[in-house]
Backbone as ProteinMPNN parsed JSONL, in Angstrom:
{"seq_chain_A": "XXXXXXXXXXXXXXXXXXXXXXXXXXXXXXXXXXXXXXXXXXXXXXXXXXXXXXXXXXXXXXXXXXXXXXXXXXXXXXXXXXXXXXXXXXXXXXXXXXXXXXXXXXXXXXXXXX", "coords_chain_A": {"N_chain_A": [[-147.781, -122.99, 94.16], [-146.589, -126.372, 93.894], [-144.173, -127.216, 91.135], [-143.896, -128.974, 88.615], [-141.391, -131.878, 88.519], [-139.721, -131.916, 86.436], [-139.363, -129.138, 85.167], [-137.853, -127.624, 86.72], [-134.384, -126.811, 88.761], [-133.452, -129.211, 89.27], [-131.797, -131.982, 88.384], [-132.993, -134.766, 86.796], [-133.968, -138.065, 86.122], [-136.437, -138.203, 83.131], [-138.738, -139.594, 83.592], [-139.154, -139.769, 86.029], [-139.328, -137.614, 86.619], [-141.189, -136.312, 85.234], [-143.135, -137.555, 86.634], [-143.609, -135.951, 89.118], [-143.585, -133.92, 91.655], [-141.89, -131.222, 92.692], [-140.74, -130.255, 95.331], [-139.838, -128.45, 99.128], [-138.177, -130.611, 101.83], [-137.862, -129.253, 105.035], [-136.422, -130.103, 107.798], [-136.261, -129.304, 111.007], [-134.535, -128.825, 113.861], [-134.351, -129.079, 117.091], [-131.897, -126.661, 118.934], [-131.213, -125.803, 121.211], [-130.71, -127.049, 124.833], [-133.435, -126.896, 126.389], [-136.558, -127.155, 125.854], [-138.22, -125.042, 126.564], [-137.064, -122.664, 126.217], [-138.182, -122.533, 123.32], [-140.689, -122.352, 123.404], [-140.651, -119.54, 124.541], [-140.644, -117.864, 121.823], [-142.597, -118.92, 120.343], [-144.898, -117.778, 119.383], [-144.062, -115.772, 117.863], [-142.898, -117.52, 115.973], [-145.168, -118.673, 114.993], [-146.485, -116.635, 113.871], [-144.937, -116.352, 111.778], [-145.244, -118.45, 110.525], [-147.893, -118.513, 109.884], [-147.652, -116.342, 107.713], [-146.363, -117.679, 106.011], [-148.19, -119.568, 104.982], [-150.649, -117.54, 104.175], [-149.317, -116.502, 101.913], [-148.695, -118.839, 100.41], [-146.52, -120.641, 99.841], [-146.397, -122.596, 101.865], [-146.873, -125.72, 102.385], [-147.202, -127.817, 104.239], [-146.969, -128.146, 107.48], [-145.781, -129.01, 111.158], [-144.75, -129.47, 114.847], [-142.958, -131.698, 116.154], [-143.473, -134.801, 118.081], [-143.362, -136.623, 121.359], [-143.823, -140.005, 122.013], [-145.425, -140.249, 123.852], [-146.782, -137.867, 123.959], [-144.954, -135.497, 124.541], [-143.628, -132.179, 123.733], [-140.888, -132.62, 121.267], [-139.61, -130.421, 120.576], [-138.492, -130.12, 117.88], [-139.713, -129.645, 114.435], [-141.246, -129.814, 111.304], [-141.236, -128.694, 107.975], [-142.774, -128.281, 104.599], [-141.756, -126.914, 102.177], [-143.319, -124.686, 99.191], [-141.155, -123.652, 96.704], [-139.339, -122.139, 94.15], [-136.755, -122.793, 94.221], [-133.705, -124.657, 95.574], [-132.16, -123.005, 96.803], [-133.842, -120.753, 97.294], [-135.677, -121.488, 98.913], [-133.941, -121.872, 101.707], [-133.358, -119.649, 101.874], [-135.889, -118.646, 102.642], [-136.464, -120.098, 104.947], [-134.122, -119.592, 106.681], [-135.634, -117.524, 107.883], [-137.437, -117.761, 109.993], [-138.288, -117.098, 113.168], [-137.587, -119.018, 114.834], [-135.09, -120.086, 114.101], [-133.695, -117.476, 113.365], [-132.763, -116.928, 116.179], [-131.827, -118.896, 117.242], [-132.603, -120.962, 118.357], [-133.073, -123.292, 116.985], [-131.956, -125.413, 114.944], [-131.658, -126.01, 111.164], [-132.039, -128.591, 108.295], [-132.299, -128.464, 104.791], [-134.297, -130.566, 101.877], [-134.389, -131.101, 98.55], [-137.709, -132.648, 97.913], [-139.67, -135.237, 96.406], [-142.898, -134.976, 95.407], [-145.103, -137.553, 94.511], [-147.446, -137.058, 91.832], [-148.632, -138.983, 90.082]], "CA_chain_A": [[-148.114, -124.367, 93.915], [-145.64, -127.509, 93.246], [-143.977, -127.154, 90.039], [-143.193, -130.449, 88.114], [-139.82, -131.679, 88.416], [-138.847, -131.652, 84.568], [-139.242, -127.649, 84.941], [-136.521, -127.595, 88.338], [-132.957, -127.396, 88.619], [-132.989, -130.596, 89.868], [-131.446, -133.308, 87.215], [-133.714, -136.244, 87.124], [-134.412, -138.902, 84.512], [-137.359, -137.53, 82.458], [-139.783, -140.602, 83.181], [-139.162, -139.709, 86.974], [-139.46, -135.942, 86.8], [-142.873, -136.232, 85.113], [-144.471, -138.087, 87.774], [-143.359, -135.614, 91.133], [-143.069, -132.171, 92.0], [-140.717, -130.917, 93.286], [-140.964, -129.297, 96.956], [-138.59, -128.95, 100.01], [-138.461, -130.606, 102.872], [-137.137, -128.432, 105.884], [-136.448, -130.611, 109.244], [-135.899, -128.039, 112.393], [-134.237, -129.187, 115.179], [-133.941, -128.318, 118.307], [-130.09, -126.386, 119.303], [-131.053, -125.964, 123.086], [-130.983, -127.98, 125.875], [-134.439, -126.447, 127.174], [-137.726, -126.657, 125.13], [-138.934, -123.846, 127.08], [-136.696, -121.315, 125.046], [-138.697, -122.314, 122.307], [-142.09, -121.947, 124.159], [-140.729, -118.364, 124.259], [-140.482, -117.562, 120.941], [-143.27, -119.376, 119.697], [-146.059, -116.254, 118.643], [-142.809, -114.992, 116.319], [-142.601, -118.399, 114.89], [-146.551, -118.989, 114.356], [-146.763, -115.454, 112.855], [-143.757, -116.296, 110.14], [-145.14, -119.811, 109.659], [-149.071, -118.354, 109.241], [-147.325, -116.011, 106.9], [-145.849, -118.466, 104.435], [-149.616, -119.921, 104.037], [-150.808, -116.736, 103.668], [-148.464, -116.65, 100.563], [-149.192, -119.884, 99.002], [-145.119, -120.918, 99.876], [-145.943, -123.557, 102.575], [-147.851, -126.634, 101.895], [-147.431, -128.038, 105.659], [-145.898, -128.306, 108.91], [-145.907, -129.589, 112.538], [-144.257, -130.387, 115.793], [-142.693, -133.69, 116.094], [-143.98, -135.147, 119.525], [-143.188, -138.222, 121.772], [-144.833, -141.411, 122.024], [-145.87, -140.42, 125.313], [-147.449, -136.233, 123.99], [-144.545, -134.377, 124.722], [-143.333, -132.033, 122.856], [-139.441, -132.688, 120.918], [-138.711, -129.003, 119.988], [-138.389, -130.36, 116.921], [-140.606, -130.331, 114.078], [-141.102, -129.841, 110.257], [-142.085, -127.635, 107.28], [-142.759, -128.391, 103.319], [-142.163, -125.196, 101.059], [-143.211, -124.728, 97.844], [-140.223, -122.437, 96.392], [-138.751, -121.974, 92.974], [-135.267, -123.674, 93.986], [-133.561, -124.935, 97.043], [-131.823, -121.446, 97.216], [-135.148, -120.036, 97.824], [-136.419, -122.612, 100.278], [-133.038, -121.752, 101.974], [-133.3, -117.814, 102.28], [-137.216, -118.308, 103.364], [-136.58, -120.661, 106.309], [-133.663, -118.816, 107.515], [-135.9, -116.298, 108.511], [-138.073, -118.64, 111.052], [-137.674, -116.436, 114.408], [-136.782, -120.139, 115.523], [-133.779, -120.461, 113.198], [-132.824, -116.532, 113.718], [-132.778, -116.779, 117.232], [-130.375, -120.022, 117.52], [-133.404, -121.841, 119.104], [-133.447, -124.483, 116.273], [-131.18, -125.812, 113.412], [-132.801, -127.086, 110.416], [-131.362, -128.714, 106.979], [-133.153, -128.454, 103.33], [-133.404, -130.95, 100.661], [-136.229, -131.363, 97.995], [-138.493, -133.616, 97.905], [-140.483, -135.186, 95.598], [-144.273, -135.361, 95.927], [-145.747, -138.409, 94.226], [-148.728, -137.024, 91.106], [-148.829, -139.955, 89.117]], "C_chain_A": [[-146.875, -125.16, 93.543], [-145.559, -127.316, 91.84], [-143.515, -128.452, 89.551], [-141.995, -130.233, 87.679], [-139.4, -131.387, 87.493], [-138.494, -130.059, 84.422], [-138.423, -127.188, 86.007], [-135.743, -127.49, 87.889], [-132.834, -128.404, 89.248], [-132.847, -131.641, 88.728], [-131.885, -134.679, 88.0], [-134.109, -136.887, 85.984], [-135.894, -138.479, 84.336], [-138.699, -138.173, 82.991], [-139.958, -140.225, 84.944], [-139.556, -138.251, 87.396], [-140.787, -135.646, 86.536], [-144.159, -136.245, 85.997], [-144.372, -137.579, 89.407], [-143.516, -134.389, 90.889], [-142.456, -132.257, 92.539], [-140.803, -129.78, 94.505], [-139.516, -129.608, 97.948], [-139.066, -128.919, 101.498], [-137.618, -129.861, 104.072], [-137.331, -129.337, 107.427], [-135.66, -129.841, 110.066], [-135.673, -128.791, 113.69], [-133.591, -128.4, 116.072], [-132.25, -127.875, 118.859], [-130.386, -125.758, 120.544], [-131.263, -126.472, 123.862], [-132.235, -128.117, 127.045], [-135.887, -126.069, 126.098], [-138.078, -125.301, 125.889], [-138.747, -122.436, 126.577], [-137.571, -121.919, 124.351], [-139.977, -121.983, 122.351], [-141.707, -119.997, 123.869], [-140.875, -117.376, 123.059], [-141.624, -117.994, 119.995], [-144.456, -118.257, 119.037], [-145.256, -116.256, 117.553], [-143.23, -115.855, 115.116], [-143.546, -118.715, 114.483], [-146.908, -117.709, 113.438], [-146.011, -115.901, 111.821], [-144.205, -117.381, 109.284], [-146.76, -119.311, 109.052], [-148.73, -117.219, 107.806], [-146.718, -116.314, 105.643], [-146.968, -119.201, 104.305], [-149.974, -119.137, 103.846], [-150.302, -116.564, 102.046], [-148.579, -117.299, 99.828], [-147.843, -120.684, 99.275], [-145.435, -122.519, 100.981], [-146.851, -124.415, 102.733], [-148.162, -126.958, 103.188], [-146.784, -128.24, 106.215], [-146.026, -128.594, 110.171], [-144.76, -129.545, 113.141], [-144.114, -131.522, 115.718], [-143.099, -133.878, 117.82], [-143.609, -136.532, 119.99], [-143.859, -139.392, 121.904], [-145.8, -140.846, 123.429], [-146.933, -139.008, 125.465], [-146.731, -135.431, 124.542], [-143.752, -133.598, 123.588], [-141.58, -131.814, 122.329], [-139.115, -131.322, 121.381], [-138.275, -129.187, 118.488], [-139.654, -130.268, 115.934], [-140.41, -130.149, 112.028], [-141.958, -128.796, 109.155], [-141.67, -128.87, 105.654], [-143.046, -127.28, 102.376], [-142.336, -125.374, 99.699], [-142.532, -123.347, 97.043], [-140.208, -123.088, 95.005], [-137.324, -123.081, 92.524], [-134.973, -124.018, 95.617], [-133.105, -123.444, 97.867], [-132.697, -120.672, 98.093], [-135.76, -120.387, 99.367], [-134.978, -122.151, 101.573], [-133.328, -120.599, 102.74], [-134.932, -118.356, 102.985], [-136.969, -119.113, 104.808], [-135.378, -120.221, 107.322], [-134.037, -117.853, 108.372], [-136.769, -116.847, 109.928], [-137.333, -117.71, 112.316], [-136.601, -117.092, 115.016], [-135.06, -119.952, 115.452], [-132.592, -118.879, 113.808], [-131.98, -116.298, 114.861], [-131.349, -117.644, 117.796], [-131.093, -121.179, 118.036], [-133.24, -123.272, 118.221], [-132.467, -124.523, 115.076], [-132.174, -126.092, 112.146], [-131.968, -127.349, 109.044], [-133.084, -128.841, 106.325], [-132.997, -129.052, 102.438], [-134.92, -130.868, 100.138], [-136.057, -132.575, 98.041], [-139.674, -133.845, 96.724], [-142.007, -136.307, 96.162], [-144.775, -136.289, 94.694], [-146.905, -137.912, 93.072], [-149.259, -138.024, 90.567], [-149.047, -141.581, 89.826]], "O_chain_A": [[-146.07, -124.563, 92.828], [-146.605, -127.229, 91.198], [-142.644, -129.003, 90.223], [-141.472, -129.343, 87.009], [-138.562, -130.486, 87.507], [-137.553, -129.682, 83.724], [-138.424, -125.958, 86.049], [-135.667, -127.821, 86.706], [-131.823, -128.446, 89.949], [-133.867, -132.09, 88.206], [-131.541, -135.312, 88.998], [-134.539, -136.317, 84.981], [-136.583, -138.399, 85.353], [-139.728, -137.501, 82.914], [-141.125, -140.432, 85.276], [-140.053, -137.944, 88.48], [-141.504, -134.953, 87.258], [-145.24, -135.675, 86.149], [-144.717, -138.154, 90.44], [-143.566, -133.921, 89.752], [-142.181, -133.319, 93.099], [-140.926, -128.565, 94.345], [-138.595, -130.412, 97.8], [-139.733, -128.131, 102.168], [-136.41, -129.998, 103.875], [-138.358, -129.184, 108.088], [-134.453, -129.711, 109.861], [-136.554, -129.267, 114.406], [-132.741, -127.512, 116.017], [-131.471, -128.782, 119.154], [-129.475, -125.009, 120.898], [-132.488, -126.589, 123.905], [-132.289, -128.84, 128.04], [-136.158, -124.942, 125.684], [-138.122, -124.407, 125.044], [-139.521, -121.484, 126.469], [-138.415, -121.946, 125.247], [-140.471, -121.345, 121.422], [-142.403, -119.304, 123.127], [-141.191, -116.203, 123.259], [-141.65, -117.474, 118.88], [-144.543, -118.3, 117.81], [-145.607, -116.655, 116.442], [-143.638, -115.551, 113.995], [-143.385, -119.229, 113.376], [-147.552, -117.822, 112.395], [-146.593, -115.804, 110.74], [-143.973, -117.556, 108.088], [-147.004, -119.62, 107.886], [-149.536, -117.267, 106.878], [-146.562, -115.644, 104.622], [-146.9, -119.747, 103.204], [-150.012, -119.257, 102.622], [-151.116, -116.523, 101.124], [-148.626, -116.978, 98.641], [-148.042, -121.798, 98.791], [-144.679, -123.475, 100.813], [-147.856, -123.973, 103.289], [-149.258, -126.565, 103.585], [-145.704, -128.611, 105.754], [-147.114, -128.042, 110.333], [-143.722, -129.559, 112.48], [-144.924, -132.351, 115.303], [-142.934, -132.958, 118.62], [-143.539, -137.482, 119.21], [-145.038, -139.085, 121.728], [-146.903, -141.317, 123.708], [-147.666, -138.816, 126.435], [-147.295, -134.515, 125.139], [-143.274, -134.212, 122.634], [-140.948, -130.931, 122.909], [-138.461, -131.089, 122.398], [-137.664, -128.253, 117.969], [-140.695, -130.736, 116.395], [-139.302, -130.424, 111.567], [-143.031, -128.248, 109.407], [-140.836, -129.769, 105.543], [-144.112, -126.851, 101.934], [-141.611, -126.124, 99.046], [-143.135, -122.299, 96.813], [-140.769, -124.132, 94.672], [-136.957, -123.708, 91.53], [-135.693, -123.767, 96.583], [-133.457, -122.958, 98.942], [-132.478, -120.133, 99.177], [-136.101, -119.802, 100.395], [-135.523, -122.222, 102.674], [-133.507, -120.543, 103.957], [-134.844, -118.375, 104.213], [-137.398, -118.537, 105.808], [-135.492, -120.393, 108.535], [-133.373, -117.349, 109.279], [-136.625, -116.157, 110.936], [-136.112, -117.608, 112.439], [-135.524, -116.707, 115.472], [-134.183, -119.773, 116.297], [-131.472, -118.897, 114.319], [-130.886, -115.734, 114.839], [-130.344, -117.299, 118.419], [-130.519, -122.255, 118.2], [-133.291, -124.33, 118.849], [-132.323, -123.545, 114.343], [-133.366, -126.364, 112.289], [-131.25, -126.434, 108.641], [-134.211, -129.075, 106.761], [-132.006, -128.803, 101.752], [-136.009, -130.703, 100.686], [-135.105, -133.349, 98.137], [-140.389, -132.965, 96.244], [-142.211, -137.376, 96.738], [-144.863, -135.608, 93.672], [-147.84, -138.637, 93.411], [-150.489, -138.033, 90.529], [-149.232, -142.554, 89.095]]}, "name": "protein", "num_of_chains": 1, "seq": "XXXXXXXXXXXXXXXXXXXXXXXXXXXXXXXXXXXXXXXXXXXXXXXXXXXXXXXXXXXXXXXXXXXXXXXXXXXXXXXXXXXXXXXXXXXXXXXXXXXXXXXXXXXXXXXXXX"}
C-alpha cells in the first residue's frame, strides 16, 4: 500500500508530506524502431506485470496509444515500493526493459489523500 510521504526518504515540507503518498511513477519507452519486437515479448511482460499485482507492489499501468488506436510501444506503470531504489531494481526486471525493447525513467510521485 502507499506509505505517507512524512515516513519516505523524500524531504518535503511537513504540511505537504501529510497530504500525499508517496509512489513511483515509471514511464517505458519504446528503444526500437519496430513495435512488433515488443508484440514479441509481450506474455514475459504481462506475466512480470500480473506478478507485481499479485504482490500488492503495482497500483496501475497501461499502454499509451494514438489518437487514431494504435499502439506507441510506450506505456506506463505506478509502484508502490519502499524507496525509489526499490522501484528501480523492480522495474529493471520488466522482460521489456531486460531485453532492450524499452527504456523507462523513475521518479516518485505524489498521490493526492487529502
Amino acid at each position: 500500500m502507499p506509505v505517507n510521504a512524512a515516513s519516505r526518504s523524500i524531504s518535503l515540507p511537513e504540511e505537504i508530506a501529510k497530504k500525499h503518498d508517496v509512489q513511483f511513477f515509471v514511464y517505458s519507452r519504446l528503444a526500437v524502431s519496430d513495435v512488433e519486437q515488443l508484440n514479441q515479448h509481450l506474455n514475459d511482460h504481462l506475466r512480470f506485470v500480473h506478478s507485481l499485482k499479485d504482490q500488492g507492489v503495482l497500483a496501475f499501468t497501461g499502454p499509451l496509444f494514438t489518437p487514431d488506436g494504435k499502439n506507441t510501444g510506450n506505456g506506463f506503470y505506478v509502484l508502490r515500493t519502499d524507496n525509489l531504489e526499490e522501484a528501480r531494481r523492480i522495474i529493471d526486471q520488466d522482460p521489456l526493459h531486460k531485453e532492450g525493447i524499452r527504456t523507462h525513467t523513475v521518479e516518485p510521485w505524489l498521490q493526492v489523500i487529502d
